[in-house]
Structure formats: C-alpha cells, structure tokens
N, C-alpha and C positions, 0 to 999 in steps of 0.2 A: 156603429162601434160600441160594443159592451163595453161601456168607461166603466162603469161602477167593479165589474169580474176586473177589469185589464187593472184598476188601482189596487184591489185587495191582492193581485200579483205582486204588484209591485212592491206593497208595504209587507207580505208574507219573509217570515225567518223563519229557517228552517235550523235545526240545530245539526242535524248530519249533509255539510257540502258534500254532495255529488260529484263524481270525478268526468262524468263524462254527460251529454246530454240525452236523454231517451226520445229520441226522434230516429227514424229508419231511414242510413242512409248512409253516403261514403265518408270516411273518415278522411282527414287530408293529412298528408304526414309534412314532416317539419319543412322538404324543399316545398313541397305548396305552401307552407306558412309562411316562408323567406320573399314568396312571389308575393304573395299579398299582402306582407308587410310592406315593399317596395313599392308596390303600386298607390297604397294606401298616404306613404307618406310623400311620395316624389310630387304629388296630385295636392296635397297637401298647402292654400295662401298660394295657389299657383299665377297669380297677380303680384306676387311680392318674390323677393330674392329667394334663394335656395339654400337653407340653413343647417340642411341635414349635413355634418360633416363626413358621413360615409357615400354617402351620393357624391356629393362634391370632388371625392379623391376620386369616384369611378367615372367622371366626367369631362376629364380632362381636352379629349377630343374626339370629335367624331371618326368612325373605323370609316376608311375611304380603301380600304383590301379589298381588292374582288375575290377573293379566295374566302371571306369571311362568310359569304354570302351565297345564296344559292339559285340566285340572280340576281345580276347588276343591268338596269337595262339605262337609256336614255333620260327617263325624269331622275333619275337617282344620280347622272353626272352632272346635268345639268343644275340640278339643286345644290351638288357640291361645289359648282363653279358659281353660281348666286352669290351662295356663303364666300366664297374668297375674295367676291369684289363687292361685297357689301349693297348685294341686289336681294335679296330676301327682305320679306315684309317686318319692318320693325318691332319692335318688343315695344308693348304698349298700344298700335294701332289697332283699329277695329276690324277684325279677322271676316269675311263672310265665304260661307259655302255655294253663292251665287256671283263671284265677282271671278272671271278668267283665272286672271292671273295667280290671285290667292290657291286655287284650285289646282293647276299645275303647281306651284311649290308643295302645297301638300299631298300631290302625288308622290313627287320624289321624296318628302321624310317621310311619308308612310311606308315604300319599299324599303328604305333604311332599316323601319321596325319588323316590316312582314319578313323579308328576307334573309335575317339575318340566319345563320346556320345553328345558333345555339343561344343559351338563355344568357349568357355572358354579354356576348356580341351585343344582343337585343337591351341588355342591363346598360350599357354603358352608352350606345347610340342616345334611350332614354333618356338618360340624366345629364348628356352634353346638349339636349335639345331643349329641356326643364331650363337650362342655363344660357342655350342662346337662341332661342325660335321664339317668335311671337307666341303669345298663350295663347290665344285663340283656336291656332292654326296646332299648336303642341297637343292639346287638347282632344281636337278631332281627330286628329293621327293616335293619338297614344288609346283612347276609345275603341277607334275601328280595330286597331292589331291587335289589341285584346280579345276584341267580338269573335279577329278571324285564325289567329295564333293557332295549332294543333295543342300546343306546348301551354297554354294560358287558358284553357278550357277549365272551367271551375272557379274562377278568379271572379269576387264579386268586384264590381267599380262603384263607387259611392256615384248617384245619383245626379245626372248634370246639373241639376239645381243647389245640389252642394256644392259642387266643384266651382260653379259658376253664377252664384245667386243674383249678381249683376241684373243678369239674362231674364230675371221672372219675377225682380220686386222693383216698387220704384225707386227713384234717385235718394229719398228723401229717406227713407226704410235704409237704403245702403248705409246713406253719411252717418244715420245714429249707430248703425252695428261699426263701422270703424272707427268712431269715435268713443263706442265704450271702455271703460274704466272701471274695474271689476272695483278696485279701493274705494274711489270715491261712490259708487254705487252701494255699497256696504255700508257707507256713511249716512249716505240719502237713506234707506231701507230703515237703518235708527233713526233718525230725525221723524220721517212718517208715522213709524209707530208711534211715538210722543205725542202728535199732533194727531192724533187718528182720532179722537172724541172732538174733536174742534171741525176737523174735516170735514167727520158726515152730519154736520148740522147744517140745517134749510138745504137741504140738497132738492127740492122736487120744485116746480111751477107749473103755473095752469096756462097751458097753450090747446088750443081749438077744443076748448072745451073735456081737455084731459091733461094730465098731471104727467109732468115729464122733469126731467134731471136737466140741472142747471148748468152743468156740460153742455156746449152743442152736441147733439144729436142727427143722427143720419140714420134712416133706415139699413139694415144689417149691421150693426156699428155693435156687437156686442157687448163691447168692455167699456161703452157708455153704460148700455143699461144696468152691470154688475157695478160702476164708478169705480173703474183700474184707470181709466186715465189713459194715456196714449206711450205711456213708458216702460221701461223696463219693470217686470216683475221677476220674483223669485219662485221658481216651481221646484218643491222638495218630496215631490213624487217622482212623476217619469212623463218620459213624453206621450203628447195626444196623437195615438196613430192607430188604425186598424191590427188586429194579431197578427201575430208572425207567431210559428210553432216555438221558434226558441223563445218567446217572451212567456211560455208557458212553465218554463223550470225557474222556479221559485228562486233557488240557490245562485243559478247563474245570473238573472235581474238583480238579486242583492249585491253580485260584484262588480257588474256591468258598473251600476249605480250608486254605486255604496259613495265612493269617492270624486261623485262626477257633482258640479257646481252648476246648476242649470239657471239660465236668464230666459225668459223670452218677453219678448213684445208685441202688441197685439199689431193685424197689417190689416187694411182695408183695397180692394180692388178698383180700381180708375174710378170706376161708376159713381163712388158720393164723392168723389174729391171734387171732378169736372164733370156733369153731364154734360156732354157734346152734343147727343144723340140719342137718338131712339137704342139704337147700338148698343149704347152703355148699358143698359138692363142686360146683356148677352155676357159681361165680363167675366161673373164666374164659372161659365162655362168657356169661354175662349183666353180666359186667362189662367185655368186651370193648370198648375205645375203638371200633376198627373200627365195630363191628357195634351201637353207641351213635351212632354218626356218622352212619350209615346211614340210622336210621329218622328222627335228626334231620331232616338232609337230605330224605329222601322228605316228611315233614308240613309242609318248606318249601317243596320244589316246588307243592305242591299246598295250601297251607298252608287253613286252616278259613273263613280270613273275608277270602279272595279270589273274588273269582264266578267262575264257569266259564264264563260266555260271553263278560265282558270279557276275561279271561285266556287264551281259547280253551284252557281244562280240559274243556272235553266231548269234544273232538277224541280226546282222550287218556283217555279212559271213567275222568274221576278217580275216581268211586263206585267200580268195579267194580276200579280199582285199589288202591285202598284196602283195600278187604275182602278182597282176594287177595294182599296183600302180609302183610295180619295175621294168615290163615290160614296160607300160606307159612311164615311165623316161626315159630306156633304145630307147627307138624308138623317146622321144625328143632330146636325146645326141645325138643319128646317125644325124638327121634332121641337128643338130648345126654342124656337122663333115661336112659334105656334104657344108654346108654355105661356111663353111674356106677351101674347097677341101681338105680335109682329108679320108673323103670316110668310107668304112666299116674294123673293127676293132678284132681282134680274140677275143677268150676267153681266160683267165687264165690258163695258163699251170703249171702246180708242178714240173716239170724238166725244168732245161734251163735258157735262160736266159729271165729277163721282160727287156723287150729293154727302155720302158719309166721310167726315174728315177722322182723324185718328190720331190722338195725343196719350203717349206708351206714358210718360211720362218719367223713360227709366235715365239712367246716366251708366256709361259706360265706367268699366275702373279704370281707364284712363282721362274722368272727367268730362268727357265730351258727352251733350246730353242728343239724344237720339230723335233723329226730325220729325218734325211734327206735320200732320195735312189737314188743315183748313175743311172746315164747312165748302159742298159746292167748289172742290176743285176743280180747276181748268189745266189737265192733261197737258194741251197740245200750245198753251202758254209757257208752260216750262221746258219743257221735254225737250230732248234730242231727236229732234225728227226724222235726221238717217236712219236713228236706231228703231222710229216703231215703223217704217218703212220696212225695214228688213222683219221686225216682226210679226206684221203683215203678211209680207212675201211667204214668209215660213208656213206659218196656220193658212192662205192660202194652198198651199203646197200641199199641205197634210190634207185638207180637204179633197182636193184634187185626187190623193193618193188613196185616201178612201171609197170617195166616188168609185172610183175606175176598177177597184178591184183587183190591183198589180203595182206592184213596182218596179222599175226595170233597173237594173244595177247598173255599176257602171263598166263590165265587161259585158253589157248586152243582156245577160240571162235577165229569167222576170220570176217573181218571186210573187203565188198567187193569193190575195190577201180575200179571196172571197169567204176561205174554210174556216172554222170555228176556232182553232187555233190559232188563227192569225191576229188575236186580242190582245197574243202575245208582244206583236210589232207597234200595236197601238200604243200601248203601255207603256213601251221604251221610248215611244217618241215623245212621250207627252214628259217624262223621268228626263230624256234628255243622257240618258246612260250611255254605256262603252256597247253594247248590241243592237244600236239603232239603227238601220238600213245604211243610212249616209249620215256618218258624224257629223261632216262640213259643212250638210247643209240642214235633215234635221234635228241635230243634237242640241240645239241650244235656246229652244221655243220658252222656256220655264225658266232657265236663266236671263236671256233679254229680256223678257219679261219682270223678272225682281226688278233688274237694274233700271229699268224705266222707272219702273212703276214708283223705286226709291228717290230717283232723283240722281244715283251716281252712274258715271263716267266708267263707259266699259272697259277702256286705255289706261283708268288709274290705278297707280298702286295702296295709294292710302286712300279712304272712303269716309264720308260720315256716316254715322250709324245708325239703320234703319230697320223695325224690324221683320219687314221683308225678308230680308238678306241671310236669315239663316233658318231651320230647319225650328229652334228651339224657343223663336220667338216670333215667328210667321204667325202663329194661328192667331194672335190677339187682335191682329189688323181684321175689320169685317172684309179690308178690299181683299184678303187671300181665300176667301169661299167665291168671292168675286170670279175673280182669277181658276178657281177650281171646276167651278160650274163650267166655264169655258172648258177646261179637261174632261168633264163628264158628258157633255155636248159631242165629243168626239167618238167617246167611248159607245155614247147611243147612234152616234149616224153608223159607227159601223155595226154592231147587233142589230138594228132596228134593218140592216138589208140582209141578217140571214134569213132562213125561215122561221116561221113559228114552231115551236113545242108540237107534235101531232100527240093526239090521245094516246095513242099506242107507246109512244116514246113515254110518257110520264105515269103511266098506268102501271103497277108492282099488282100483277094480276093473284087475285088470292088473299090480298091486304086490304083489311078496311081499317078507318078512325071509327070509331063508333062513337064517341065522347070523348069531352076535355074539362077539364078542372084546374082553375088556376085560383090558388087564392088572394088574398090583397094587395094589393100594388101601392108602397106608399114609400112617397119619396121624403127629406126630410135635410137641413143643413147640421150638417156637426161640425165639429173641432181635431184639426190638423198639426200638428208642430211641424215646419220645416228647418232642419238642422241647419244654421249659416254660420257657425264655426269658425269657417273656411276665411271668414270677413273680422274675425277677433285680429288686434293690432297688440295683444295680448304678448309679453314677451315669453317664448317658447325656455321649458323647463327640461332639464335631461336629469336621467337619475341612474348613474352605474349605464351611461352610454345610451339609455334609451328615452325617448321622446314620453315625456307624462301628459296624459292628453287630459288635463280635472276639471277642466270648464267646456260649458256649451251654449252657445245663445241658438236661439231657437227665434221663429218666426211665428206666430199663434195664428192663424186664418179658419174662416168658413169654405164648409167646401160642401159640394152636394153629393149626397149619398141616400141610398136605399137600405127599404127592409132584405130581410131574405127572403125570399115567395119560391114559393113548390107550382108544380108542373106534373100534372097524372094525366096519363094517355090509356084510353081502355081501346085495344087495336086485336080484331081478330084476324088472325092469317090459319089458311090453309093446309102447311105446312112448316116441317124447321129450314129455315132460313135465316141469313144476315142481314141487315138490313141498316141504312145510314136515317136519321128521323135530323131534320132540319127544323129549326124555328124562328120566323121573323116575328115584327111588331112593328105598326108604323101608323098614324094618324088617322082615326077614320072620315073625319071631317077638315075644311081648310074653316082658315081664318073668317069664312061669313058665313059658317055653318052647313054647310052644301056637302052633301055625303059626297064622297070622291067614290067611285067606280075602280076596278082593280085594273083594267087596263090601259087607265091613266095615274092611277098612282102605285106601281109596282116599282117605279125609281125613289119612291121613299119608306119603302121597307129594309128597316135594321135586322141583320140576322144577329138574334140574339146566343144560340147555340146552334150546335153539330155534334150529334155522337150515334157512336156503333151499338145497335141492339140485337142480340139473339132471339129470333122471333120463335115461338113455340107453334106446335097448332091448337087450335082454340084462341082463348081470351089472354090476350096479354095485361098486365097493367103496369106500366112505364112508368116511374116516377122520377124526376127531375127534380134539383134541388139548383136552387141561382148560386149557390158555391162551388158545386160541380163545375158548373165553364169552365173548359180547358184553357180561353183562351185570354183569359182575364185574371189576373191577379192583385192581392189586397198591399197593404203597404210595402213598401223592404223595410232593412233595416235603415238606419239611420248612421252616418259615415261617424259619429262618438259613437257608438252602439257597436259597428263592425270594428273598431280599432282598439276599443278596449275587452270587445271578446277574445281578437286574434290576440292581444299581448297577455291575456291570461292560457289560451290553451297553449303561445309560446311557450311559457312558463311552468308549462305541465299542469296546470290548476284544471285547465277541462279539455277534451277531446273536441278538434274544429269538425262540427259536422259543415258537407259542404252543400246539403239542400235545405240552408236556415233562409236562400233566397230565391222565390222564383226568377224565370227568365225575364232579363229585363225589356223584353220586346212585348210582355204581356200588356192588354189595355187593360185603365185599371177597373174593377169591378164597381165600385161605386158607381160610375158613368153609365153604364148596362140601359137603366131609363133615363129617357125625359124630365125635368121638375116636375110637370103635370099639374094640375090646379087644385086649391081647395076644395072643390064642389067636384073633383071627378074629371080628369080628362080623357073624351072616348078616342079609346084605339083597339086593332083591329091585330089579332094573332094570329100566324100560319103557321101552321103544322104541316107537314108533309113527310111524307115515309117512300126511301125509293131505293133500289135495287142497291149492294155491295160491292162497286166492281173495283175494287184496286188491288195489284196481286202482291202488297205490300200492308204490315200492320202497323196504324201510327203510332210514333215512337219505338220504333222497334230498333234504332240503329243509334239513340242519344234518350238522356233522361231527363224531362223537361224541369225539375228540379231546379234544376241548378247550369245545365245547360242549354242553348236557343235553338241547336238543330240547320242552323243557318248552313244552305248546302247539302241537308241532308238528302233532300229529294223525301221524307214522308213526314214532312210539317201538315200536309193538307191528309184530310181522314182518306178520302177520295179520288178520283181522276174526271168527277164531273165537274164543270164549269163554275167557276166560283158566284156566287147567288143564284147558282140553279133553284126552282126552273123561274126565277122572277126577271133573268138575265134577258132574255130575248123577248118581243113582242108580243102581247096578248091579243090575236083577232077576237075572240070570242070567250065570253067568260064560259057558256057551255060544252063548249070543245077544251077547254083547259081546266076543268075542273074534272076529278077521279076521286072514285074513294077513297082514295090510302091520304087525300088533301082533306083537312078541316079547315074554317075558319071560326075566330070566337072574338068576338067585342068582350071588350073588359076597360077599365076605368082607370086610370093613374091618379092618386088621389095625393096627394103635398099637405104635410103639417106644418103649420109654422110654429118651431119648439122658442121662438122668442116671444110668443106673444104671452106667455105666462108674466114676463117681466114688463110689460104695459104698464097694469095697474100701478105701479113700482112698490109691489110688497117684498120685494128683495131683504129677508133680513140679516144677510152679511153683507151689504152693498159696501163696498171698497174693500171685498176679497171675490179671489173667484170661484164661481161657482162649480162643484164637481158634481152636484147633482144636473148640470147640464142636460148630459144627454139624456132622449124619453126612455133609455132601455134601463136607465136605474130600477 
C-alpha cells in the first residue's frame, strides 16, 4: 500500500471542485442512484430496528400476488404460510447456510426477491423482510438477488464484513464498538492530551536482555510498539486501505471526508490473546476478512440451492468450479503452513481424536457466544451417531460412484462418469447443490458434515453458533481445510483414473519458453482499516429527510500483503498465433527440506495467472505485471466512502461512475503469495504456453468493472480444464515436459517492517505512526 502517495491524496485541495470524476467508465443515472441509495441504507445496523421512515412506509407487508411475480413456485408458499404461523426462524437467532431448515426458508425469501416482476415489488418485499426476517437469513437473500437481479446489475453492496462485523472480529472488539460514545470520547481525547508529557515517561524495560514498553506486549501487537494503547483513536486523515481509482480525485476525497468523524481502534487476531495451538500462528491467514469474503461471495455466486440451468451455472462449469477453487485454497493453506514451519497436515478422521481445538472467540449480536472445541477432541463422545452413520454411508457412496465409472439414475439410464467432463458431477456432489445426480441421497455430504462437526441438531430450528456453519466464517476453524482435504481426496481419485497428459496433447508445436525473469518476491504486513459503522449505537441524524452519515469507527488490523513483481517471458514461436500462457507457484521443498518431485507435488501448485497473448514469429517478450491479474482485486471502497459518494453525486456535486468497484467475487491481491521467510523461501514457478481454443472472447458479454459475469458462460479465458495441464497425473516428468513449459526456482523473501520499533526509538510513541509502511 503506497500510504505515504494515498495521505498526500487525501490531505491535497484543490481550489477548482470537479463535477464529475475522470475514470473511464458508465455513468449511473439517478434511478441507479435511487437503487443504491436503497440498498445502502435498508442494509444499514441491520442487527438493530429499521429507522429509515421511507422504508418503513414501503414495508408494510409482504406482496403474496402471484401476478406480481414471474414465478411463484412451492418454497415461496411455503415460506409465506411459515410467516402466518409464526414458523420462520426468529429475528435475533443464529442464521446458518448449513442447517436444513434455515436453507429452505431462505429459499422461499429469496424467490420473493428474485422474482419479483419489477423494481417496486422487489423494493417493498425488501423492506417488509429488513422488518420481519431473521438478519441472518435477510442478509443472505438480499446478497444473492443482488448478485443475480438483471435489474441490479451495477449496484455496489457494502462488504459482508461491514454489514456483518459480528462474523470477523471477536466478542470483546464488538462490545467496545457498541458501546462507543462519540461525547464522552471527545472528553477522554482532551483529558489525554493534558497528561501526554506525564504518559510517556518510563515507558520502556529491560526484559530478555532488550528494552521493551511497559505495556504488555505480544508479538504483531502494533499499537503496543507505537503506545496507542488498546482504544479508540482519532484518525484526521482517511482510511488505511489499498487504492481504489476514485481515491485518486483529489476533490472528490476532500468531500468524501471533509465532514466524516473517523475513530478506530486497534484489533489483534485469536493467536496472542489464546495460543491453543500450533494453528494459532495460521490466524492471519485464516482469519483474513479479505480472503473470508471471498469464499463468501464465490458460494453466493454460485450459491447450493440455485439450479444451474435456470441461473445459466453450467455455462460457468459451476461443479468443476467449485472443486478447483477448494483445491486452489487448500494448496494456498499448505503454502502459509510451510511459511510458519508447520509443514503438511492429514485429513479429517471420524474416529478419534481432532488433536486441533478452536476458540473463534467471537459473540454473536444476539449475545450468544460461539462454541468452542477443546484440545484433542473426542468426535464420536459427543456426536450424533445416526448422523455421521449416514455420513459415512454418503462418502461411501460417492466413492463407490467414482470407482465404477457410472451412475445409474433413478429411471434406469447411466450416466458415464469416466469422461473428462464429468468433474463436473464431482463438484456438485462435494457443493451439495441443486445439479447433483441425486439430491436425496447425494446432496447433503458438506452440509452433515458442518452440523456434525458443529455439534448442532439437524431437526432444529434455533442452533448455537459455530463457525462452521456458514460460508463467512468457516475458514478460521483449521478443522475446515480438514474437512476440504476430504473434498480434494475425491476430486483426485477421479482425475488420477483418466489418462495422463500424452506429449502430443500438451505440445503448442512451434512455441518455445526460452527464458524467464521474475524479479523480487517480498512479502510484507501492512495496515488495513475495516469500516464497523454498521455497530455505532450512535443516534442516527436526518437533514431535510436525508440520513447524515459524519462518523465512522473503523477497525485498524495487520494483514499480509506483497510488493508488485514483474514477469518477462522471452517465447519464440514459428508463426502468428493466439495463445493462452498459464502461471503457477508452489513449494519447492516440504517441511524437512526434501526437494518434492513434480509428480507428486503438482496438487500443491497455485495458479497464479491466465492470460491471452498474440504470439508473433520470432521472439516474443511478454511482460506481466502482479496488478494485471484479472482475477484479483485490491481493496473496495468502504460502506462511509460509498454512501457519502452516492449522496453527493445525488446531489449533483459529482457524476456516480459505476466501475469505482471491482467484482466482488475477485480474490484479493494482497494474498497472491505465501508470507515466505526472512532468509528466502524456495519455490518453484510454471509457466506454460498452450493452444487458444475457446470460440468466445473473455469478457466479451459483461465488464468486469463493476460487474461478475455470473452465468455468463465467458468468466474462464478458455475451454481447457481448470489447472491444466497440473490437473491429471504425472507418469513421467520426461513425457510431460515440452518446450512451450518452463520451470524457474525463485525465493519469497518477508520483511518484518516492525522490527524497526524493537529498539524502541519511536520518537512520537503515543501517536501513530504514518511513516509505517516501507514504501514511504
């Protein structure tokens, strides 16, 4: 993050305001303003009552016309006969996207949203649901018909982790943001200055033979080593977050901010409160908002209990995406284990004991705090034993169904699972989706599986809260890579029985790599703001009818991030040709130094890019930039940021451009590498160049800008196999190597930008530091 450019932005006045912003892109006119003001504010303390008085009046009751709609099916009566007899899941309980029944009610309010005929209908279903549906479950419905609307296409959503910060900080983080008190913080804020020459005297002592702050101290604990103290501060710049292009207009940051009140407070991740475990060093990588957001998003796009040929999800090989996006993760988790010498990890056993326990530490906002698993758990001590009997049965079954090579339906036909495309059927079974051969029997391996694993009751409606149990806070448990690895296990017993790759199939005759050039790899932690707003207790202000949004608490964390590093490919081809150039990276050694071989660690290679190149003949040289990735993006905006844009371009002060956010299904770029070590960690790059065959150009039918494509059928560059050609077995490294493949060792090297603050020559200790980051 360029802090030092991103503040001189911020602090920059400009004497001529700009009326519109110079970014290339679609302009939104006032009814897309009207949508996204709507969205912004109904989403708006959605843990707390609904205070908007123009929502309110449009709320009155939900539209039960079938004429309104342009399908009314089954879960949508059903859901309205719940609501009459007081069977829907209460306001206040804990919502999960793996608990039955939750799942069926939020099918039927989602139809409610998706099908509504018009933006009216859809306006008003909203806002009677804001009013009487569990958040949770409001939430996830009001998301996805956003994602999948024709009508809502361009509509940015503030951030599940704003909406929802519950879900991604702990208990203790929550109760001070509801408990603040802008007045009395005002108060405090004077008092401090006064006593600030008294404060930082004797602040240092000498422990293990070095000089440290009379604070307790925890390693990563930043705002120890600066002595902020564990409370709220005042920040009269802007927030810490990677660029966004509109953060680049001068004029528009001074009104964003001109009048906005910023707090934040510094958060620290599970790992120095409690170390449990070996685990704990893994936090800021599995507790990452980002990279929780992600996966969120991905099991909404493509969400479990949408079809895939009403949704056009086949277009977009949701199976095959699914299983390679969980594999994908799974071989970035090893990468981060390898970083902290942790090394490689089993899969989930059903007898026994899970030796890693897991304490989230969070509290839900309805107070209930979320259960906890013990060192050396004992499974089959607690558990519902009908239940992992049938999920047993099930992953037997799937076994079985992979084995054999067929499935037989249940009107006889057999449906042949030998062909390459049948990765597809894999994928949906392991997802648990609406396309999996037999719903009844196996749609629901991933679901039993949470509810075991959490400890709740498949028959109930209310649950305690685990987090297992939902999409956006699953990754922080290590037992969910547990649990993945099992998924990935499936995904290779069926590739590992097609054939291998023959020469001729991976061979782009005419194509060589001749050279590669990759320069420094270095990883590094910076400074994040996360907007929690949403948890002000703050009484809400209107002015001439409209909401003043002038304060923002903010959440200050470390998070891991890289430099940018370039990529030059010198590639001689024979001719002009198209051509797709794939990139992995992945370990070249394990945990006891043993060089891994390629045809046993081609399951832990990350594809880092995929793009289309015009080959010439002669010498090509290819240059790649780590910002180019299509498929990663740096921060959004921030949900203050997006609401006081839209109420000035309301206002005519500036033009809403509507690509100020990338697609929120992008992973975020920061994550791209491993931490890697001080001294160099070796890992091992592929390159590979191979034939153009898709008779489609990506992006040719949505603008990833600002929208996801979801359905599109040309999200993938390609129509090869997703981690071709790493995807299928390696017999022979000589028979699977061609010229148009290179390989190149290269090093990940990690700065620790805290260790300046050791000696403790900090000399404004009890302010904070902007010269932080290294790129000042």
């Amino acid at each position: 993050m360029k802090l030092a450019v991103f503040i001189v932005a911020c602090m920059a006045i400009l004497a001529v305001q700009s009326a519109s912003i110079s970014i290339d892109g679609k302009i939104a006119d006032k009814t897309m303003m009207e949508k996204q003001r709507f969205i912004l504010e109904i989403l708006l303390r959605v843990d707390h009552d609904l205070l908007m008085e123009e929502w309110i009046k449009l709320g009155g009751k939900l539209i039960n016309d079938k004429s309104h709609y342009v399908k009314y099916d089954e879960w949508m009566l059903k859901f309205y006969q719940s609501y009459k007899v007081g069977g829907l899941l209460p306001k206040g309980e804990f919502f999960s996207v793996m608990q039955r029944i939750h799942m069926l009610q939020a099918e039927g309010l989602f139809n409610f949203f998706y099908y509504a005929k018009d933006f009216e209908t859809f306006v008003q279903n909203v806002a009677w649901a804001r009013m009487n549906v569990n958040e949770g479950m409001f939430v996830y419905c009001l998301t996805m018909a956003v994602i999948h609307r024709p009508d809502m296409q361009g509509i940015i959503m503030p951030q599940i982790y704003e909406i929802l910060p519950s879900m991604f900080l702990n208990g203790k983080y929550i109760m001070a943001a509801e408990k603040f008190d802008y007045d009395a913080f005002s108060k405090q804020m004077m008092l401090e200055k006064e006593m600030s020459s008294i404060y930082d005297q004797d602040r240092m002592t000498e422990m293990f033979g070095k000089q440290f702050y009379m604070r307790d101290w925890k390693v990563y604990q930043w705002w120890n080593l600066m002595g902020l103290g564990e409370g709220w501060q005042m920040e009269k710049k802007c927030m810490l977050r990677d660029g966004n292009p509109l953060l680049k207009n001068n004029s528009l940051l001074n009104s964003v901010y001109g009048n906005l009140k910023m707090m934040y407070m510094p958060v620290d991740y599970t790992r120095d409160i409690k170390m449990m475990n070996e685990d704990s060093l893994m936090s800021y990588f599995t507790e990452d908002i980002g990279l929780n957001a992600w996966f969120y998003y991905m099991n909404l796009d493509y969400s479990k209990m949408l079809s895939g040929k009403e949704f056009n999800l086949e277009k977009d090989r949701r199976g095959e995406l699914f299983i390679y996006n969980i594999q994908q993760l799974l071989a970035r988790y090893y990468a981060e284990r390898l970083s902290n010498g942790l090394g490689e990890f089993n899969t989930l056993s059903w007898y026994g004991l899970i030796k890693t326990g897991y304490n989230p530490q969070m509290m839900y906002h309805n107070g209930k705090e979320f259960s906890v698993r013990k060192n050396y758990y004992e499974l089959e001590s607690y558990h519902n034993i009908d239940m992992l009997k049938r999920i047993m049965n099930v992953e037997r079954r799937i076994d079985d169904i992979i084995e054999s090579g067929k499935f037989v339906m249940r009107d006889g036909s057999i449906v042949d699972l030998t062909l390459p495309g049948a990765i597809e059927h894999i994928g949906n079974m392991m997802q648990g989706n609406m396309d999996v051969l037999d719903r009844q029997v196996l749609g629901y391996w991933w679901m039993l599986s949470s509810m075991y694993l959490s400890g709740n009751d498949l028959n109930s409606l209310m649950i305690m809260p685990n987090v297992l149990m939902n999409y956006e806070t699953m990754l922080r448990d290590p037992l969910s890579f547990k649990l993945f690895k099992m998924m990935v296990n499936k995904f290779y017993m069926f590739k590992n029985q097609l054939p291998a790759y023959t020469r001729k199939e991976m061979l782009l005759p005419g194509v060589e790599i001749r050279d590669v050039e990759v320069s420094k790899l270095m990883t590094y932690f910076d400074l994040v703001d996360m907007d929690i707003t949403t948890l002000l207790n703050d009484k809400m202000v209107f002015q001439d009818g409209k909401y003043v949004w002038d304060k923002a608490l903010m959440a200050r964390q470390m998070r891991l991030n890289h430099e940018v590093f370039d990529m030059k490919l010198k590639v001689m081809s024979d001719k002009i040709q198209k051509a797709v150039v794939r990139i992995y990276i992945a370990p070249e050694f394990d945990l006891y130094g043993r060089k891994m071989i390629m045809t046993e660690n081609r399951e832990n290679y990350m594809q880092l890019d995929e793009f289309l190149v015009d080959l010439v003949v002669g010498e090509n040289l290819i240059k790649r930039n780590s910002n180019d990735v299509e498929w990663t993006a740096s921060d959004p905006l921030s949900y203050s940021e997006i609401y006081n844009y839209l109420m000035m371009c309301y206002d005519g002060k500036h033009q809403m451009n509507m690509n100020i956010s990338e697609s929120h299904a992008m992973f975020p770029d920061r994550l791209m590498l491993p931490r890697g070590w001080i001294s160099g960690m070796p890992m091992e790059m592929f390159f590979v160049i191979s034939p153009y065959n898709a008779d489609y150009e990506q992006y040719s039918k949505y603008d990833p800008s600002y929208l996801s494509g979801v359905g599109s059928g040309v999200r993938r560059l390609d129509n090869m196999p997703m981690g071709y050609p790493l995807d299928r077995k390696i017999e022979s490294f000589e028979e699977f190597f061609v010229p148009n493949m290179y390989f190149k060792s290269v090093r990940i090297y990690h700065e620790d930008n805290l260790e300046k603050y050791y000696p403790m020559k900090y000399e404004n200790y009890g302010k904070f530091d902007y010269n932080f980051d290294k790129y000042v």
